[in-house]
N, C-alpha and C positions, 0 to 999 in steps of 0.2 A: 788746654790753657784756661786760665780763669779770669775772670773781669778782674783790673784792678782798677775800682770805684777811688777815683779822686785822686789817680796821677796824675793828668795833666794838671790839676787844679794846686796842687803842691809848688813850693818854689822850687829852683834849682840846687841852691843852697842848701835845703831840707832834706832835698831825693840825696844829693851828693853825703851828706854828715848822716844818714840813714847806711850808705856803701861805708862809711867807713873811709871815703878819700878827699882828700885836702886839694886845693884848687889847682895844683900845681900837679896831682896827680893823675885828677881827669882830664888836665890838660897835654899829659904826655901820651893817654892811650888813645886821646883821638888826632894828637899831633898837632895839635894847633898852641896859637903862644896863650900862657896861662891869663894874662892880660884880659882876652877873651873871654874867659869863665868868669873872672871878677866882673867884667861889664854884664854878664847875665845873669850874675848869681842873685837877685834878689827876684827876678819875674819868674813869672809862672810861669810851668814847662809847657804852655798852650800859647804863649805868648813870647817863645825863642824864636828867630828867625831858621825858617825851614831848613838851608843847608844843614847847618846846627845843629837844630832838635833831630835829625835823622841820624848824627852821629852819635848824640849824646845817652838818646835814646835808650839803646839795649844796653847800654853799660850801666846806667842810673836805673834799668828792671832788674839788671843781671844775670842777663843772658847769655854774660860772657862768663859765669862763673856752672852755666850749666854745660858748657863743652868740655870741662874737665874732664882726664878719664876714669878716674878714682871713685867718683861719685855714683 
């Protein structure tokens, strides 16, 4: 795995439009209400409240797109 220098320091909004998903979108993969994602979409990914950041986490590196089987 390799460092990635200056994720947490990124906003959530920035990691999120970098995936390619609208607020509503990362709100359905982690199940929570999109409401949620608008109240954190401007802080920094170092500054989400930890339930949270744990979920939003691997999807915002996309390490859900590395279990694919195709790849």
């Amino acid at each position: 795995m390799f460092w990635r220098w200056g994720f947490s320091k990124k906003t959530v909004k920035e990691l999120r439009k970098n995936r390619g998903l609208t607020a509503r979108e990362l709100a359905a993969k982690i199940r929570v209400n999109p409401a949620r994602i608008n109240r954190i979409d401007h802080l920094k990914l170092k500054e989400v409240p930890e339930p949270l950041k744990s979920k939003i986490t691997p999807i915002l590196r996309g390490d859900d797109i590395d279990k694919i089987p195709w790849l």
